[in-house]
N, CA, C and O of each residue as an XYZ file, in Angstrom:
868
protein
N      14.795     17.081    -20.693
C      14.105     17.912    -21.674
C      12.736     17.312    -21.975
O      12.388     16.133    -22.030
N      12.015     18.508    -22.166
C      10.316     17.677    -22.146
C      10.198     17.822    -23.521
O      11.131     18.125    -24.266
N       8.924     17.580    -23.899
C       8.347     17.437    -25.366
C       8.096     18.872    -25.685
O       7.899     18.871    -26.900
N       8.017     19.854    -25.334
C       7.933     21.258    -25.466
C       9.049     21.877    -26.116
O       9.155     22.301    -27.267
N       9.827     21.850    -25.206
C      11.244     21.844    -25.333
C      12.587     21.240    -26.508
O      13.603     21.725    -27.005
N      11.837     19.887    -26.557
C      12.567     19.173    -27.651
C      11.777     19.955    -28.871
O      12.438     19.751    -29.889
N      11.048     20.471    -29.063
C      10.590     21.025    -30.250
C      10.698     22.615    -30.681
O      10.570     23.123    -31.795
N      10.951     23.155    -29.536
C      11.401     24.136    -29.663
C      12.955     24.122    -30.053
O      13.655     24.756    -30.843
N      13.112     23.337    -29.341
C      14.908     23.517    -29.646
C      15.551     23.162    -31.178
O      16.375     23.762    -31.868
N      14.621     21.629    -31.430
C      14.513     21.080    -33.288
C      14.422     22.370    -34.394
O      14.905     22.561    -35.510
N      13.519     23.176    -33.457
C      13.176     24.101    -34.845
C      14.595     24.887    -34.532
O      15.595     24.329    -34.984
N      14.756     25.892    -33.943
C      15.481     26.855    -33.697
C      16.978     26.089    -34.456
O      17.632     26.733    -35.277
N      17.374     24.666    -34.047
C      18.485     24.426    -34.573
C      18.108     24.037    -36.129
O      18.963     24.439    -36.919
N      17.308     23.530    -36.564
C      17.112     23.080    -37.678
C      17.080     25.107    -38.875
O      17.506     25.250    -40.021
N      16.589     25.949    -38.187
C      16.395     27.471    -38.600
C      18.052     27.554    -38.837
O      18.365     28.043    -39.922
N      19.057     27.178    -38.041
C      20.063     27.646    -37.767
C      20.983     26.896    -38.649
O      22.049     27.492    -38.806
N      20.898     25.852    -39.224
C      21.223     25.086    -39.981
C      21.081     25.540    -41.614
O      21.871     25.430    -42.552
N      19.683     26.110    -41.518
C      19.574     26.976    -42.604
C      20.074     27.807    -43.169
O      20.481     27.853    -44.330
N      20.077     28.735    -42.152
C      20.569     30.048    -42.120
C      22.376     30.016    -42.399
O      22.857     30.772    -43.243
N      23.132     29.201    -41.710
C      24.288     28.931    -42.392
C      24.576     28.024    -43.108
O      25.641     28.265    -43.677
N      24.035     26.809    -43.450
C      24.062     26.284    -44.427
C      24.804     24.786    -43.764
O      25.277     23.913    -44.491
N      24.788     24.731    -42.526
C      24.905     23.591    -41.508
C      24.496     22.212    -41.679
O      23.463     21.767    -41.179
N      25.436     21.417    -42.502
C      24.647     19.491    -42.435
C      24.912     19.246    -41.105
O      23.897     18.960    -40.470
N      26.138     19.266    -40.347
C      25.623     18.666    -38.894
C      24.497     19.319    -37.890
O      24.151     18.745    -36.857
N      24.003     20.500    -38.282
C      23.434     21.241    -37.370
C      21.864     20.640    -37.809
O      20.922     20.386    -37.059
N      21.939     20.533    -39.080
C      20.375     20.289    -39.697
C      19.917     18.884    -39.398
O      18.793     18.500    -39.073
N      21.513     17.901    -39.654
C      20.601     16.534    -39.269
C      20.217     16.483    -37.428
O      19.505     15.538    -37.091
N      20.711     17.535    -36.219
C      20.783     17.087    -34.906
C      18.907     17.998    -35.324
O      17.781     17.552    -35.101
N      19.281     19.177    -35.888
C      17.485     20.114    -35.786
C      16.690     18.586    -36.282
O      16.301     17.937    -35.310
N      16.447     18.036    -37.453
C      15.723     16.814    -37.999
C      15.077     15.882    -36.756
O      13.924     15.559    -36.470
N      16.505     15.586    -36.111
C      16.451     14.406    -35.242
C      15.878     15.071    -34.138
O      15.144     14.250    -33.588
N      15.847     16.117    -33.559
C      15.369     16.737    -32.748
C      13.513     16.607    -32.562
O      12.725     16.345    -31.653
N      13.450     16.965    -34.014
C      12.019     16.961    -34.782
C      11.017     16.045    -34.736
O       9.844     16.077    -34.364
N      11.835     15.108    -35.258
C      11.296     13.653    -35.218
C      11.469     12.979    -34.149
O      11.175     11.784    -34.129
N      11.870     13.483    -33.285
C      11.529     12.635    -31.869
C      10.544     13.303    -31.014
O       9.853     12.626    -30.252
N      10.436     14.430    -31.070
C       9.054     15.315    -30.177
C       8.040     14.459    -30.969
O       7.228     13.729    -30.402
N       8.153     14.622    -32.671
C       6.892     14.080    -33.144
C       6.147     12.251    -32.781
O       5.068     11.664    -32.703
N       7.489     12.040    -32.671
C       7.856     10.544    -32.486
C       6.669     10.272    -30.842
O       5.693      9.550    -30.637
N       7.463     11.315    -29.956
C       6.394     11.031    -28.334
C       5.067     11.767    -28.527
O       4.146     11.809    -27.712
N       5.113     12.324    -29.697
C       3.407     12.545    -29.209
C       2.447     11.759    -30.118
O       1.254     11.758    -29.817
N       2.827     11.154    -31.102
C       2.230      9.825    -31.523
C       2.532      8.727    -30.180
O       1.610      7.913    -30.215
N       3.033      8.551    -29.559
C       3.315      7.282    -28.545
C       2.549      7.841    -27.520
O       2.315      7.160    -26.522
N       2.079      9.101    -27.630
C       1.344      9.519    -26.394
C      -0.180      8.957    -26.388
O      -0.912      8.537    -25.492
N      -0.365      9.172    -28.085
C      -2.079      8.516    -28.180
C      -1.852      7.089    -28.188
O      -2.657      6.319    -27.666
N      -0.828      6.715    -28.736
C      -0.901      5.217    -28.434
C      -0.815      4.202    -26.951
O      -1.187      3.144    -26.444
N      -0.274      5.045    -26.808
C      -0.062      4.279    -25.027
C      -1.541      4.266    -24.527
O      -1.970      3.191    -24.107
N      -2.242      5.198    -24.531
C      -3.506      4.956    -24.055
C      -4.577      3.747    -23.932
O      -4.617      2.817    -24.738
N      -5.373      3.873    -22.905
C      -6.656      2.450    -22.921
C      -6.353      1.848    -21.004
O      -5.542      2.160    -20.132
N      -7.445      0.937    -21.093
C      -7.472      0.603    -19.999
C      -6.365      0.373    -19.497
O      -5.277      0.171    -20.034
N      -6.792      0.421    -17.997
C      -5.592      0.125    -17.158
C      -6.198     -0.441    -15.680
O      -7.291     -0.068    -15.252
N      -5.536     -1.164    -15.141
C      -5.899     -1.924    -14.283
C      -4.704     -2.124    -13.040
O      -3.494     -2.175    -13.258
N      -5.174     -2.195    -12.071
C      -3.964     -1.937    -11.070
C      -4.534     -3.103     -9.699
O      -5.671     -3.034     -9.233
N      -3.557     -4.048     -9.262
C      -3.424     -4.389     -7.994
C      -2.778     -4.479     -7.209
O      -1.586     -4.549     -7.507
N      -3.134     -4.527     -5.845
C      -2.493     -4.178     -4.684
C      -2.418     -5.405     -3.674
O      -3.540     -5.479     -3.173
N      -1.820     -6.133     -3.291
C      -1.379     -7.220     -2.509
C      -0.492     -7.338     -1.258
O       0.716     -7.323     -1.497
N      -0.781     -7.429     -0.242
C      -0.058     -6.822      0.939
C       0.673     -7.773      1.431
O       0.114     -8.859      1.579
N       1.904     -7.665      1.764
C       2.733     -8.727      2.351
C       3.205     -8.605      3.593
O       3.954     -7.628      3.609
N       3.163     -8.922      4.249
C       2.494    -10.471      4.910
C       1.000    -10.782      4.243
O       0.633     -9.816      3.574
N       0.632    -11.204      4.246
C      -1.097    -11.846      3.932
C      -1.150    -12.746      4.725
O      -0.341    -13.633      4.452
N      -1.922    -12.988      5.868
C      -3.127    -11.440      6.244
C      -1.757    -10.572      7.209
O      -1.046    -10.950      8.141
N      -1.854     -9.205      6.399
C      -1.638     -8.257      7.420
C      -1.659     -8.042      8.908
O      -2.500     -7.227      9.288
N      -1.107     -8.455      9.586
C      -1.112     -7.763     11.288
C      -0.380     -6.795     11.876
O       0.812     -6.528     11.722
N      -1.466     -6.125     12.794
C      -0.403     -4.843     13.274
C       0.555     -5.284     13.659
O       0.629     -6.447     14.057
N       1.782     -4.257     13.633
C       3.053     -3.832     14.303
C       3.885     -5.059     13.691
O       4.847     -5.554     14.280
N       3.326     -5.576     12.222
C       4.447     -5.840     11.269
C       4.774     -4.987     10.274
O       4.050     -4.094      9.835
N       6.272     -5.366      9.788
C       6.532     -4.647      8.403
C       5.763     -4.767      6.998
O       6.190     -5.437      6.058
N       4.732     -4.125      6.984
C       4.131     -4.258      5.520
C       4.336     -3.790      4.314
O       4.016     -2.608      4.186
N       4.820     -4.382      3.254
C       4.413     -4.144      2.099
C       3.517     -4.426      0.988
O       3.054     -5.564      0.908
N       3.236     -3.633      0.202
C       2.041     -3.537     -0.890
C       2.702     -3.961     -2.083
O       3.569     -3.299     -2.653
N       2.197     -5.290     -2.521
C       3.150     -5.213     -4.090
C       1.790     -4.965     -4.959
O       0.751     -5.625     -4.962
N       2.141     -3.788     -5.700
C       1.875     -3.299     -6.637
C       1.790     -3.641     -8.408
O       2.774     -3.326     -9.078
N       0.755     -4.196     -9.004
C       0.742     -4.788    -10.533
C      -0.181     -4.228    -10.995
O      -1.387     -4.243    -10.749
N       0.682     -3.510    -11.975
C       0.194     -2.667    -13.331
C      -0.199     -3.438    -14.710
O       0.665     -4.160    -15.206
N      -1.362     -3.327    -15.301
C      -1.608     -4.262    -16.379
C      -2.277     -3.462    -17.340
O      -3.374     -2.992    -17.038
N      -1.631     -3.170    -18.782
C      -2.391     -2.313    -19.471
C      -2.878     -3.070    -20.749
O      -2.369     -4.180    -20.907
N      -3.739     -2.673    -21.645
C      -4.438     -3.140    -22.605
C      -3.433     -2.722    -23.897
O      -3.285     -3.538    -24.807
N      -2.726     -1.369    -23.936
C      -1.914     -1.041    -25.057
C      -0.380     -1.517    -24.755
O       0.289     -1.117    -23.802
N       0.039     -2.436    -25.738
C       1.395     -2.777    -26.607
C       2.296     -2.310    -26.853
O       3.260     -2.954    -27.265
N       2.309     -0.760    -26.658
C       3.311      0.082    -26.977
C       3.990      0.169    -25.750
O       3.417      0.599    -24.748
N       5.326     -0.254    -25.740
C       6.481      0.178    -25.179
C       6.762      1.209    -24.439
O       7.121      2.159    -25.135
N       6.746      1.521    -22.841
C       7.135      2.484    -22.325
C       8.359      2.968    -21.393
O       8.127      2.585    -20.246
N       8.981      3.327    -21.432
C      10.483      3.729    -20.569
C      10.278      4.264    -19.114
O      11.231      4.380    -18.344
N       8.782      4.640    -18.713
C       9.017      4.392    -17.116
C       7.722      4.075    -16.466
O       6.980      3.495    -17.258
N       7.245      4.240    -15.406
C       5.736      3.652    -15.044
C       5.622      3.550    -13.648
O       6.008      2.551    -13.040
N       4.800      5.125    -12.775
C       4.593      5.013    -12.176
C       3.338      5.292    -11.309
O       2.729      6.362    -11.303
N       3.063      4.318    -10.661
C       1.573      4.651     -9.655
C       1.843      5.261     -8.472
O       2.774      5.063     -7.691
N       0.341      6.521     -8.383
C       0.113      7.544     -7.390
C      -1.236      6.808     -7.042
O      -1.790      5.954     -7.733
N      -1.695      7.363     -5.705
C      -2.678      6.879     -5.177
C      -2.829      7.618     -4.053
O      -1.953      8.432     -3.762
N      -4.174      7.422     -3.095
C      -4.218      7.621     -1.782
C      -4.445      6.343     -0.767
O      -5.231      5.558     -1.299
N      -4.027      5.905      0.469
C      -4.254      4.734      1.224
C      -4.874      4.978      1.889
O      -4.186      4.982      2.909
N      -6.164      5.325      2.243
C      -6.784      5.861      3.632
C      -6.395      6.787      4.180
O      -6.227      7.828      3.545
N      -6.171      6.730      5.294
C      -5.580      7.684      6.648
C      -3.857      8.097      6.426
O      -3.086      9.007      6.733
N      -3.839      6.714      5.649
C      -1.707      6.960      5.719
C      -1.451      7.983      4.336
O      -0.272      8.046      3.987
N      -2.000      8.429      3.883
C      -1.804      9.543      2.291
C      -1.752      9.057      1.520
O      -1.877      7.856      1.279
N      -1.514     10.054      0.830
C      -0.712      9.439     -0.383
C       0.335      9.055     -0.735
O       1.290      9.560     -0.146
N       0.638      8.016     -1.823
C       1.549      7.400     -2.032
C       2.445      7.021     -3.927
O       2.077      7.045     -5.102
N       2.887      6.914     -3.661
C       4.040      6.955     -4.969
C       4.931      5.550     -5.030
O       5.696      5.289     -4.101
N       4.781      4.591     -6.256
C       5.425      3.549     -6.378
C       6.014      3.461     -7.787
O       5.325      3.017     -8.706
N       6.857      3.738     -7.917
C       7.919      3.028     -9.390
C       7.886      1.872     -9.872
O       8.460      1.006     -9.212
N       7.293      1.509    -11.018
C       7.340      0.336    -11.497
C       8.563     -0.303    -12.397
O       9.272      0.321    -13.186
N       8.623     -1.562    -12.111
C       9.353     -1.868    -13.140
C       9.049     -3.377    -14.152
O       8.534     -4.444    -13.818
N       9.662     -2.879    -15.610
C       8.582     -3.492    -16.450
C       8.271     -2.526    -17.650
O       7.437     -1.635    -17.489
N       9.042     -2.709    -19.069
C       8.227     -2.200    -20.011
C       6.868     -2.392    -21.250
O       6.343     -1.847    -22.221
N       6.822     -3.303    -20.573
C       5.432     -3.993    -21.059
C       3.970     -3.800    -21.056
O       3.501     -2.666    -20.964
N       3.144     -4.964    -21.163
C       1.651     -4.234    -20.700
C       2.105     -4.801    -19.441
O       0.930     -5.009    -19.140
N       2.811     -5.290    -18.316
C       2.928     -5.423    -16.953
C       4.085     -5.065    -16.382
O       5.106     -5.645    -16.751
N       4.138     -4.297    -15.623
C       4.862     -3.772    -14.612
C       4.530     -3.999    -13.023
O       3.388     -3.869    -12.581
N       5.572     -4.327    -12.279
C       5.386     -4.712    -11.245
C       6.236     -3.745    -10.142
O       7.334     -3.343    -10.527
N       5.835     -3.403     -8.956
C       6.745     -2.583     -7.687
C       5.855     -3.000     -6.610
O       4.741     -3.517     -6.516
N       6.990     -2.479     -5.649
C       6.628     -2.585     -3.907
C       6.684     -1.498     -3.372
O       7.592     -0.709     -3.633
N       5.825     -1.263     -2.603
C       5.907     -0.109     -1.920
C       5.989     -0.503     -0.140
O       5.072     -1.087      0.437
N       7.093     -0.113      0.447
C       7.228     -0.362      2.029
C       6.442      0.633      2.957
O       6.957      1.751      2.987
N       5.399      0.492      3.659
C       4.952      0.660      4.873
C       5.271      0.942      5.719
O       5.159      2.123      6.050
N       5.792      0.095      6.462
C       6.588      0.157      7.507
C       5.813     -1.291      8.605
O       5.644     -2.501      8.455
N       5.438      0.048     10.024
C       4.890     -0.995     10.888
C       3.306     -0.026     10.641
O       3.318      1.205     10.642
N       2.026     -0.846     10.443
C       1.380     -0.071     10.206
C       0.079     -0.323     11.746
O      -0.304     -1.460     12.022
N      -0.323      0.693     12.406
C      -1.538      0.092     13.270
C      -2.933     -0.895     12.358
O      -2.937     -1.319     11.202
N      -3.922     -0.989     13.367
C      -5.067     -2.190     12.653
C      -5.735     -1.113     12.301
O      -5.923     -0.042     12.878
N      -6.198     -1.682     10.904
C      -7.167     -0.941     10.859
C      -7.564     -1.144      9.248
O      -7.037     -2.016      8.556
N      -8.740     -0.056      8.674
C      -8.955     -0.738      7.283
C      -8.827      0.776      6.417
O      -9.454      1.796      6.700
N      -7.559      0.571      4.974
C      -7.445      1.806      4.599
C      -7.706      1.205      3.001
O      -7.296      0.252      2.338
N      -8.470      2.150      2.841
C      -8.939      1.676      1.188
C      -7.730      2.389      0.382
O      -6.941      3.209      0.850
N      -7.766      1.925     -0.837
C      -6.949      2.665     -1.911
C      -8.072      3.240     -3.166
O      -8.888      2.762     -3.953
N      -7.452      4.736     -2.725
C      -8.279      5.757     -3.800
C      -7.581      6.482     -5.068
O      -6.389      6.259     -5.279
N      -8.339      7.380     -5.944
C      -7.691      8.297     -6.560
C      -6.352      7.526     -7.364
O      -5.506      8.163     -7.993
N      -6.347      5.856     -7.187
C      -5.147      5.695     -8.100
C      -5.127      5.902     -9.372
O      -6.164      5.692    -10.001
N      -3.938      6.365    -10.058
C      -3.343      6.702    -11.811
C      -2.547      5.892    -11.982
O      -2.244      5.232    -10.988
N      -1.940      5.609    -13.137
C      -0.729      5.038    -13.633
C      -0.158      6.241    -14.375
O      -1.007      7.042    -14.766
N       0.989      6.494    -14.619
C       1.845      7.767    -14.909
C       2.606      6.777    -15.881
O       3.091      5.694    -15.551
N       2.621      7.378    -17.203
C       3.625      6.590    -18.144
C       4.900      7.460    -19.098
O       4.388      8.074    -20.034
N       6.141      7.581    -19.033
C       7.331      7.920    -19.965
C       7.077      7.327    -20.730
O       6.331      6.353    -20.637
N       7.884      7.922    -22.229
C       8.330      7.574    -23.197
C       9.754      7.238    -23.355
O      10.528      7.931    -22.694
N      10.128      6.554    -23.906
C      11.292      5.927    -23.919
C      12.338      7.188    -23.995
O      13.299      6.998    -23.249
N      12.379      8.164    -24.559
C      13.093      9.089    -24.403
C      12.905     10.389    -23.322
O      13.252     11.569    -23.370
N      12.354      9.765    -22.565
C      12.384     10.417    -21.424
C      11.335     12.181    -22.138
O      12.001     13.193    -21.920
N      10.176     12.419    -22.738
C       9.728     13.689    -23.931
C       8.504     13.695    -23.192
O       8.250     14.728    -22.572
N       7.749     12.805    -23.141
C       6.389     12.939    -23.508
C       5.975     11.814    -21.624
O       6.623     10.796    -21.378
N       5.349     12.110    -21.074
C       4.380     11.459    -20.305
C       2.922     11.378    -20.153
O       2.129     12.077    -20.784
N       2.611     10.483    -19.277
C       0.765     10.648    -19.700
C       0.246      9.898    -18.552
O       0.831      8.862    -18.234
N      -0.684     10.254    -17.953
C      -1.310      9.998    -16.622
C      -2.826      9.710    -16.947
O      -3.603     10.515    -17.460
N      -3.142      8.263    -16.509
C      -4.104      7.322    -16.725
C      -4.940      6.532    -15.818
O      -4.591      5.416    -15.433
N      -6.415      7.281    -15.350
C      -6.879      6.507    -14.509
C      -6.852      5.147    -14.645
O      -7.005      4.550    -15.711
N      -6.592      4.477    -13.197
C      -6.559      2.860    -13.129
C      -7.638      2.746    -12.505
O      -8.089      3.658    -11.812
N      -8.282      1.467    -12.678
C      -9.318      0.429    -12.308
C      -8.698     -0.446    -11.260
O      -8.164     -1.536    -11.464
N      -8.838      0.179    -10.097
C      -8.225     -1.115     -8.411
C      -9.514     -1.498     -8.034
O      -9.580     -1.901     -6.873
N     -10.618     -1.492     -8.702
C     -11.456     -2.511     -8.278
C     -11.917     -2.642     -6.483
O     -12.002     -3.670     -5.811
N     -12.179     -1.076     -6.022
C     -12.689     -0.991     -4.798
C     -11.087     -1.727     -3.812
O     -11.421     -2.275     -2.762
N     -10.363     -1.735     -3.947
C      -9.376     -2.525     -3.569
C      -8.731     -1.909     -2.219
O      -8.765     -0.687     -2.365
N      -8.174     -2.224     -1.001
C      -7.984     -1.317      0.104
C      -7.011     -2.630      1.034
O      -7.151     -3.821      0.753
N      -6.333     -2.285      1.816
C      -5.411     -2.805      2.646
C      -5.871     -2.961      3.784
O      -5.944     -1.946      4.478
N      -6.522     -4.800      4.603
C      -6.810     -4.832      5.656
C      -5.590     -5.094      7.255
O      -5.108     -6.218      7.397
N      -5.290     -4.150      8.133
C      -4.456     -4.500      8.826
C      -4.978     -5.547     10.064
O      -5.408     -4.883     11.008
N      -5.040     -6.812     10.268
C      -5.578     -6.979     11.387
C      -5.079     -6.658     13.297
O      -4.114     -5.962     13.614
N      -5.735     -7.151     14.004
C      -5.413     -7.161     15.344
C      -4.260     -8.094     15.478
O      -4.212     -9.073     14.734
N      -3.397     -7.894     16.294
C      -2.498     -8.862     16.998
C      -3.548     -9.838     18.005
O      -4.360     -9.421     18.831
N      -3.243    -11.255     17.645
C      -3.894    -11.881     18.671
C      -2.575    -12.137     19.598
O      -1.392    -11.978     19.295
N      -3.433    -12.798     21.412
C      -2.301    -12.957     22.018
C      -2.443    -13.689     22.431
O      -3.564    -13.564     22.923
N      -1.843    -15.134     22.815
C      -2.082    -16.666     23.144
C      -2.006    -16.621     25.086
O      -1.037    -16.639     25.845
N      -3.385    -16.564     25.328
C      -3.506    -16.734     26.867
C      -3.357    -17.842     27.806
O      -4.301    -18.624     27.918
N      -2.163    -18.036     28.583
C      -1.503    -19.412     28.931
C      -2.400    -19.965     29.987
O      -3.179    -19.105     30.399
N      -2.558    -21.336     30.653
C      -3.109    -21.448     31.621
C      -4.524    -20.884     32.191
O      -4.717    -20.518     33.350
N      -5.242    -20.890     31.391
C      -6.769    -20.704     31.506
C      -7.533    -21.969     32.337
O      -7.583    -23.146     31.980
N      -7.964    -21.517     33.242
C      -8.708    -22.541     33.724
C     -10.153    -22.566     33.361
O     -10.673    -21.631     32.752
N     -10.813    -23.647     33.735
C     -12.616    -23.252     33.433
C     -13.022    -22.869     34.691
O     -12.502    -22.895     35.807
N     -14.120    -22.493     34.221
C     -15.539    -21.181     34.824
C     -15.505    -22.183     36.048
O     -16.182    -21.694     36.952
N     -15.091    -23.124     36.329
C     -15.443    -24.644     37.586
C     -14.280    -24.555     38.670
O     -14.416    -24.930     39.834
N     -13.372    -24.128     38.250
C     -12.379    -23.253     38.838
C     -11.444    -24.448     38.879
O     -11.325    -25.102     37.842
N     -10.722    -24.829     40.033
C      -9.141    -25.872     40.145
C      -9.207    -26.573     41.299
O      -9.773    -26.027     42.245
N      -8.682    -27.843     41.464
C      -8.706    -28.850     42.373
C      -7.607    -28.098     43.521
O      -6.482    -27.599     43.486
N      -8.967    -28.422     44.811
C      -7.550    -28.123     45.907
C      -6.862    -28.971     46.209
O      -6.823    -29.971     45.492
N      -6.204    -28.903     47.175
C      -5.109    -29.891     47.793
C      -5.916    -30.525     48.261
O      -5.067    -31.199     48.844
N      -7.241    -31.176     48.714
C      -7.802    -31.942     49.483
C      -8.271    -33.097     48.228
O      -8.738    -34.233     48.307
N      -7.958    -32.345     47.225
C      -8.796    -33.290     46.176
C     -10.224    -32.887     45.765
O     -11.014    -33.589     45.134
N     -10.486    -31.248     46.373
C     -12.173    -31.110     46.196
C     -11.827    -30.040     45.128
O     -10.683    -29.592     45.053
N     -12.865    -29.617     44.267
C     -12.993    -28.451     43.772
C     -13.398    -27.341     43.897
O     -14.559    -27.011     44.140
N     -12.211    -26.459     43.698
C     -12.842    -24.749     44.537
C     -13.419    -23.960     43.714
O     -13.054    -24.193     42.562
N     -14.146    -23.145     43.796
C     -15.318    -22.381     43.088
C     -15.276    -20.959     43.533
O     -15.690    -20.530     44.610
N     -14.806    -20.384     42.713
C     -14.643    -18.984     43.475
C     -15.725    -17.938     42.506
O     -15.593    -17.313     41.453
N     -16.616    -18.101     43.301
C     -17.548    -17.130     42.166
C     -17.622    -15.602     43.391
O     -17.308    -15.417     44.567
N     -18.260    -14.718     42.207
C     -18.434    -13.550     42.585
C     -19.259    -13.161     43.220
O     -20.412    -13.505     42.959
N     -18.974    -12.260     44.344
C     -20.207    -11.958     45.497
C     -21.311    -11.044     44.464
O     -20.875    -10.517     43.440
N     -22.584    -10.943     44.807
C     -23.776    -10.670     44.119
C     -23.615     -9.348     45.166
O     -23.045     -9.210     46.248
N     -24.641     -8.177     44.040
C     -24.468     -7.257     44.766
C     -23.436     -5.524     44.746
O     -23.750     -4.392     45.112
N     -22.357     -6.009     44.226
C     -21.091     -5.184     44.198
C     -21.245     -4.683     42.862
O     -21.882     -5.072     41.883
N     -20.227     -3.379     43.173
C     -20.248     -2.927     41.835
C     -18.876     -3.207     41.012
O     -17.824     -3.386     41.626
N     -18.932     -3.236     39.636
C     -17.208     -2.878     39.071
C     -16.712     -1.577     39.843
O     -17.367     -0.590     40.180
N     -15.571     -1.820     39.995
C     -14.238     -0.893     40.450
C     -13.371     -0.498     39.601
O     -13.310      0.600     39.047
N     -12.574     -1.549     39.473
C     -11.450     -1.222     38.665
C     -10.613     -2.891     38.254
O     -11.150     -3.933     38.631
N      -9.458     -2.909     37.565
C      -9.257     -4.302     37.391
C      -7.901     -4.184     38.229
O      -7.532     -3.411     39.114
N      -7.331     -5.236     37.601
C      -6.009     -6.037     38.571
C      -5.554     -7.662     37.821
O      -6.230     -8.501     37.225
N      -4.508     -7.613     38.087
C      -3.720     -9.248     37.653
C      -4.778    -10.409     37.825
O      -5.818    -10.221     38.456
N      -4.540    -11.327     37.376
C      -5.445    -12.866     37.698
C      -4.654    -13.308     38.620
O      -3.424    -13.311     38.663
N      -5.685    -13.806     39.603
C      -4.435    -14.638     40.512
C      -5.158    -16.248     40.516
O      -6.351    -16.554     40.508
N      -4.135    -16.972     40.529
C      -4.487    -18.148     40.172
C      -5.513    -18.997     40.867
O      -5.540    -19.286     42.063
N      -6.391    -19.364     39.876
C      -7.823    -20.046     40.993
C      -9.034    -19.424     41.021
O      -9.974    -19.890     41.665
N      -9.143    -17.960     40.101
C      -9.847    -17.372     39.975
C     -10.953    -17.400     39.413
O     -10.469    -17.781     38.347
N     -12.163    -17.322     39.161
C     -13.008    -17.751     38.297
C     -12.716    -16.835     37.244
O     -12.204    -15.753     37.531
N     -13.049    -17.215     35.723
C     -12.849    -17.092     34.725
C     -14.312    -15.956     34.085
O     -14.447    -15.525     32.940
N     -15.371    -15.692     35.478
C     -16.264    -14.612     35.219
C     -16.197    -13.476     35.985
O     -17.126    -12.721     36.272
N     -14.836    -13.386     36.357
C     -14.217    -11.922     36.710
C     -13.247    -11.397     35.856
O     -12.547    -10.437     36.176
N     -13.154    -12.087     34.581
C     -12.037    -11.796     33.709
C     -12.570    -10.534     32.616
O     -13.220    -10.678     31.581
N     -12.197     -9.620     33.062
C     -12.020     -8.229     32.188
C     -11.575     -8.361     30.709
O     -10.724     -7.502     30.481
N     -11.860     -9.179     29.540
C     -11.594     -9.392     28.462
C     -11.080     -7.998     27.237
O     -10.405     -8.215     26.230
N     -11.445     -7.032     27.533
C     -11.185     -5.804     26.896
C      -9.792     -5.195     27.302
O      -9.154     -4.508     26.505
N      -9.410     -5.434     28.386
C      -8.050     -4.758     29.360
C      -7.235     -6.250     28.796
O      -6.374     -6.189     27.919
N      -7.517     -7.137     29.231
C      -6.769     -8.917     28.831
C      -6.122     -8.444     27.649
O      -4.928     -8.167     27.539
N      -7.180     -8.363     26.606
C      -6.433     -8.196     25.225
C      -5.973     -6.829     25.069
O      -5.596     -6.733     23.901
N      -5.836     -5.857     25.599
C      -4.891     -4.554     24.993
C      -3.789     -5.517     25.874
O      -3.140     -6.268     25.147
N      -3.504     -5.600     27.221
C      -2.209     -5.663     27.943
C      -1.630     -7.300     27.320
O      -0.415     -7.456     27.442
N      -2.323     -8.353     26.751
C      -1.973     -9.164     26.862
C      -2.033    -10.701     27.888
O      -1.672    -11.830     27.556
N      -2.564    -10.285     29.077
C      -2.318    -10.736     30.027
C      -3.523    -10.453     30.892
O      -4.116     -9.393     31.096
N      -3.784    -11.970     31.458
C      -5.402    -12.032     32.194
C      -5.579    -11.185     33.139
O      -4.824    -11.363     34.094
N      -6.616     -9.948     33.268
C      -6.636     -9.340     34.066
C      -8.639     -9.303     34.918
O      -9.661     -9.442     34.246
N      -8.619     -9.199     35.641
C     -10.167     -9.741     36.439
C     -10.452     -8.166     37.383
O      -9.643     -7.361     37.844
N     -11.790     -8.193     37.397
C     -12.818     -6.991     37.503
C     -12.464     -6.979     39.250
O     -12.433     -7.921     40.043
N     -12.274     -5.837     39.412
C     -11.835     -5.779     41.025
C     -13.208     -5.134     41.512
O     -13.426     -4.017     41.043
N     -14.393     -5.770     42.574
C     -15.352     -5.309     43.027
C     -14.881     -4.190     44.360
O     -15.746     -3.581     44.991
């Protein structure tokens, strides 16, 4: 039942109480009364700044982990509230919805992600949404996130057995040098094969696949 409602209903029973001459009917109309009136005084009071942060776990973020956002609500007003929740937008991933918990000026929640790609998604348009303890009256309150946004980074990938640009000792004990014929054009790429010089290495293909891959003339 909303605050509309609870007051409509106070009167009508409290009328009805009258009308037959009802003490249990008049004290539930009263109590009815005084609690609509009750949430919309708590409605101006709850009000005032509000402040919101967002903290991503893991820190630092990398793709194709499970991320979550913990979420802290911090308000300036004292008054007591029965629920508390933040809406927002994340960039590219939407919008989003987190339940707090906490009746205080701090409330705290998490919100799960999942696996998210790299990339950089700001947080916009956030509110804080506040109940009244009797579930009557709510009230929706721009928050201050302070330009605040979720960085996902790149997966790095640890490349084994790198030799230098000088290339690798042969079996004779000399050093082989395998540089690139002058002249040719790029083609296409292909695997590293061992012994290779390290200025045929395709660094853009390496890091999507993982794995050293060199410019096929």
């Amino acid at each position: 039942m909303k605050l509309g409602g609870a007051l409509v209903l106070g009167m009508g029973v409290t009328g009805a109480a009258l009308l037959f001459g009802s003490r249990p009917l008049g004290v539930v109309g009263v109590g009815l009364l005084l609690a609509a009136g009750g949430s919309r005084i708590w409605a101006g009071l709850v009000r005032g700044h509000v402040s919101v942060t967002h903290v991503p776990r893991p820190t630092p973020a990398t793709e194709g982990d499970r991320v979550r956002l913990e979420i802290v609500a911090t308000r300036v007003s004292r008054v007591p509230v029965g629920a508390a929740v933040v809406r927002g937008r994340l960039g590219r991933l939407g919008p989003f919805e987190c339940r707090l918990r906490g009746h205080g000026r701090r409330a705290v929640g998490e919100l799960s992600l999942g696996r998210l790609p790299r990339g950089h998604f700001p947080v916009a348009e956030t509110r804080l949404v506040l109940g009244d303890l009797l579930g009557l009256e709510s009230v929706s309150l721009a928050a201050d996130s302070a330009g605040a946004s979720l960085v996902v980074y790149p997966r790095l990938v640890e490349l084994e057995a790198l030799f230098s640009d000088a290339g690798r000792l042969g079996g004779n004990g000399r050093r082989l040098l395998l540089r690139r014929p002058a002249g040719f054009d790029f083609h296409s790429v292909r695997e590293y094969t061992q012994g290779e010089s390290l200025r045929r290495v395709h660094w853009p293909t390496t890091a999507r696949r993982g794995q050293l891959m060199v410019k096929e003339l």
